[in-house]
Backbone bond lengths (Angstrom), bond angles and torsions (degrees), N, CA, C in turn:
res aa  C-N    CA-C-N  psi(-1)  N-CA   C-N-CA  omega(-1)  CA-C   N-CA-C  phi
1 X - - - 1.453 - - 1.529 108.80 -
2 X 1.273 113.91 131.24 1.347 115.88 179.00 1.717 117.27 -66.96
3 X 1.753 128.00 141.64 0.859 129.57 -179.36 1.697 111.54 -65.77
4 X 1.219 136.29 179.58 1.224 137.08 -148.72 1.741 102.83 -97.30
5 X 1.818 101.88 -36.01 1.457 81.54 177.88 1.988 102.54 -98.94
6 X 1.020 122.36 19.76 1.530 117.82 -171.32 1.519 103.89 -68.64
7 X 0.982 104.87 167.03 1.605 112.37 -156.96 1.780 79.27 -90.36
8 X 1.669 113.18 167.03 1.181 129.74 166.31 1.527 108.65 -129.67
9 X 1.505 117.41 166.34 1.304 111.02 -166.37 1.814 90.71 -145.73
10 X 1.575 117.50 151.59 1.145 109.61 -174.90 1.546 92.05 -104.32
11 X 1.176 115.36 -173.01 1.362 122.68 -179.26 1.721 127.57 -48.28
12 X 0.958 123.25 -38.78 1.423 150.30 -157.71 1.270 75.23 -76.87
13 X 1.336 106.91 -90.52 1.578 132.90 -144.38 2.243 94.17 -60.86
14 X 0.897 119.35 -57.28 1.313 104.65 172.16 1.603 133.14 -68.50
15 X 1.295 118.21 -14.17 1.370 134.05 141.11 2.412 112.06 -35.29
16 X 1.336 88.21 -83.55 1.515 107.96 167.19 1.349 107.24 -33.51
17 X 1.529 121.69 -59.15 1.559 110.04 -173.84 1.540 111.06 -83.67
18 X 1.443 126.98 -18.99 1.548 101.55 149.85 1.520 132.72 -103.68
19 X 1.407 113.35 33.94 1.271 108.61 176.34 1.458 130.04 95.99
20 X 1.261 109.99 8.64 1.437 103.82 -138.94 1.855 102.61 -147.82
21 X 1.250 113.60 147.93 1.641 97.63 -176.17 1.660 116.66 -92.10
22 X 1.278 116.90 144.68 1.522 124.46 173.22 1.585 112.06 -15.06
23 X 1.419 95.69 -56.10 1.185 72.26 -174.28 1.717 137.86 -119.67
24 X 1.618 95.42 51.87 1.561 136.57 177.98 1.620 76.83 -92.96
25 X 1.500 123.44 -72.50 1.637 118.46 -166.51 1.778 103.47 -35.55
26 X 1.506 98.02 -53.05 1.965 102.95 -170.52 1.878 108.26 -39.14
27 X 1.316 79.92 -62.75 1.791 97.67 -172.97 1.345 96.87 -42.02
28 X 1.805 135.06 -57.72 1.182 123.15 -159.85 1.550 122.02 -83.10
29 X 1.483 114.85 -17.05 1.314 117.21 144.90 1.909 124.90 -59.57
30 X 1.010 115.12 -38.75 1.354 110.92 -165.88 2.085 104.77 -75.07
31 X 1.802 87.49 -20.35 1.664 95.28 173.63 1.514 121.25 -69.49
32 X 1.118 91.24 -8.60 1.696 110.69 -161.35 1.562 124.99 81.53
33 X 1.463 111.40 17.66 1.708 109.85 -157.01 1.976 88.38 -101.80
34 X 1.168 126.02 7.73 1.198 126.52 -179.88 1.585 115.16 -144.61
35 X 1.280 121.32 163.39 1.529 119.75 -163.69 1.363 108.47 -150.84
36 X 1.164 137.63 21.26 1.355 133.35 -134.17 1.813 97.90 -82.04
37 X 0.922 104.11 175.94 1.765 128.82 -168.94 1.322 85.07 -79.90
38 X 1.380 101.03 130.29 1.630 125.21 142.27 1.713 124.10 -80.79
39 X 1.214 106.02 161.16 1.731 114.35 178.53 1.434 87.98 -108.04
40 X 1.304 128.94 179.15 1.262 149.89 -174.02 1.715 106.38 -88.18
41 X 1.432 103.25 -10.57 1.921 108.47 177.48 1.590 90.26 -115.09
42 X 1.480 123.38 20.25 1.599 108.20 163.00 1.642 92.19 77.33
43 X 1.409 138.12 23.60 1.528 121.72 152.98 1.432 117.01 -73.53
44 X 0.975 104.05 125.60 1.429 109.22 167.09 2.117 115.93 -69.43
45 X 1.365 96.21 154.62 1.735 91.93 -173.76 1.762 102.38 -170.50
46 X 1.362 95.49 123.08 1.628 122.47 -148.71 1.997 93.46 -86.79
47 X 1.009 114.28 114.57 1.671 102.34 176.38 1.957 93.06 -61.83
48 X 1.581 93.03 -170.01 1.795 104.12 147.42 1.758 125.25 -62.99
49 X 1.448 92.68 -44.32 1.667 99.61 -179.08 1.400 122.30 -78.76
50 X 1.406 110.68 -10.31 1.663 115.89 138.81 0.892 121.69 -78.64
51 X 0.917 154.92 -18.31 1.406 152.57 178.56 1.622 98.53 -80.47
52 X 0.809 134.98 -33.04 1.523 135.67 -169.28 1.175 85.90 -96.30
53 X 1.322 136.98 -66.45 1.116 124.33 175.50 1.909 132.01 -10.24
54 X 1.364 90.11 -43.55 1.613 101.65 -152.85 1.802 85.45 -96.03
55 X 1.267 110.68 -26.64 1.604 124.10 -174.26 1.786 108.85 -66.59
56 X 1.304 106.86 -33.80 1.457 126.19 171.09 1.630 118.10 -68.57
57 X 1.976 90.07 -54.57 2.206 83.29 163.96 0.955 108.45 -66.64
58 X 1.264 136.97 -19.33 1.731 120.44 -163.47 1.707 114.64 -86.51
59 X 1.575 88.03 -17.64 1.536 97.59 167.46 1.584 115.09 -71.98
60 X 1.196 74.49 -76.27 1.894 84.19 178.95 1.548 120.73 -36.01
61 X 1.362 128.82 -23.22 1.102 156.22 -170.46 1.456 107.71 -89.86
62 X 1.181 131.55 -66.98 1.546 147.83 178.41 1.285 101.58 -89.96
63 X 1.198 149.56 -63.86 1.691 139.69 178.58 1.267 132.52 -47.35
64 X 1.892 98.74 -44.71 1.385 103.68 178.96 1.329 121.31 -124.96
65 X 1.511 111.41 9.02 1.705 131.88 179.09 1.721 112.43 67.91
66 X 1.389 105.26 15.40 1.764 102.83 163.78 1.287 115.19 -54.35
67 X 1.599 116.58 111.12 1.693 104.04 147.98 1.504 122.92 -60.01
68 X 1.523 77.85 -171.86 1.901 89.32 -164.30 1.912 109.45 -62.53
69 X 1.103 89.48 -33.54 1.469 104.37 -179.19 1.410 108.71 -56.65
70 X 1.451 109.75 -48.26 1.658 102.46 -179.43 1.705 110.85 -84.73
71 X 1.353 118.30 -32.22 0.966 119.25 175.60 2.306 121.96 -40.13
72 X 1.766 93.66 -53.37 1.538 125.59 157.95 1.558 94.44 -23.46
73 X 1.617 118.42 -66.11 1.659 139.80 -126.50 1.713 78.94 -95.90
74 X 1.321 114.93 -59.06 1.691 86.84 -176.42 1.195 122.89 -93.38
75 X 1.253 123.97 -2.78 2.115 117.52 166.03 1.448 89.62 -58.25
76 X 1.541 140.97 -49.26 0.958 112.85 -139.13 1.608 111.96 -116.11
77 X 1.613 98.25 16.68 1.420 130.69 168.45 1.792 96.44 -70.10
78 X 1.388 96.23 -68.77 1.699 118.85 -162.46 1.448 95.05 -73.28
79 X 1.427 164.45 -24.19 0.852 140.16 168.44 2.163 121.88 -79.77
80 X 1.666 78.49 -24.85 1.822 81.14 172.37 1.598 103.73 -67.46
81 X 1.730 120.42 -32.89 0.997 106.34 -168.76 1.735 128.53 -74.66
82 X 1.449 101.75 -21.73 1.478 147.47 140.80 1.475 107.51 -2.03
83 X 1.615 97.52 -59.10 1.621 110.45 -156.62 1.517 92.99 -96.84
84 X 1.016 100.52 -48.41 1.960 108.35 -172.98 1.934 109.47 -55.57
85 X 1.155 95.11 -28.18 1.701 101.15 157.85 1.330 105.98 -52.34
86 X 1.477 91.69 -84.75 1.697 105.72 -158.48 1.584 105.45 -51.93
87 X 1.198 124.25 -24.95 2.063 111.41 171.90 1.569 87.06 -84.62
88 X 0.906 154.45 -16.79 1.553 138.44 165.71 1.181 102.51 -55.36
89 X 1.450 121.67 -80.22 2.127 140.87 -159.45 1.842 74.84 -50.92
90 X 1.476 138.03 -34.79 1.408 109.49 -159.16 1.829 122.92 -94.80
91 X 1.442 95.48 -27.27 1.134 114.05 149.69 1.758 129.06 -68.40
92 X 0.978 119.27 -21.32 1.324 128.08 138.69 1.959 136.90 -35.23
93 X 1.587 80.00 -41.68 1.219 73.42 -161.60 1.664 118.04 -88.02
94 X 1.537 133.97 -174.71 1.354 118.90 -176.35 0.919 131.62 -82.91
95 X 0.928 136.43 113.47 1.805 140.31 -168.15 1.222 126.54 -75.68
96 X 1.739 115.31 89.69 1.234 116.65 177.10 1.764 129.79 -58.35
């Protein structure tokens, strides 16, 4: 979720900054590999960390020939692993 002052981007314009056409973004929402913010008239609006987001499938996609299916399999590989860090660094730490 984007922080409060982070910039937002509407469709067009976050398309353009990763390369990619509007409605490559559609397809990857309707896959479930994207989530982006709605407006109250149903606009869609891309934080930064979507945008990288979509910059990451497009890698995985074009670099290393993952479909969407595997693409799905490792965002949500790398974000469990994400978390399994952060209870590590917390369990780590000294316990007053």
């Amino acid at each position: 979720m984007a922080a409060k002052n982070e910039p937002l981007y509407v469709i067009s314009v976050a398309a353009r900054m990763a390369g990619l056409h509007a409605q490559t973004l559609r397809h990857y929402e309707r896959a479930g590999l994207l989530a982006p913010r709605r407006s109250p008239g149903n606009v869609r609006f891309y934080s930064t960390r979507d945008i990288e987001r979509v910059r990451r499938i497009r890698s995985l996609m074009e670099d290393l020939g993952v479909n969407l299916a595997g693409v799905e399999v490792i965002l949500r590989l790398r974000e469990r692993i994400g978390a399994l860090e952060g209870e590590l660094a917390q369990l780590k730490q000294p316990q007053i």
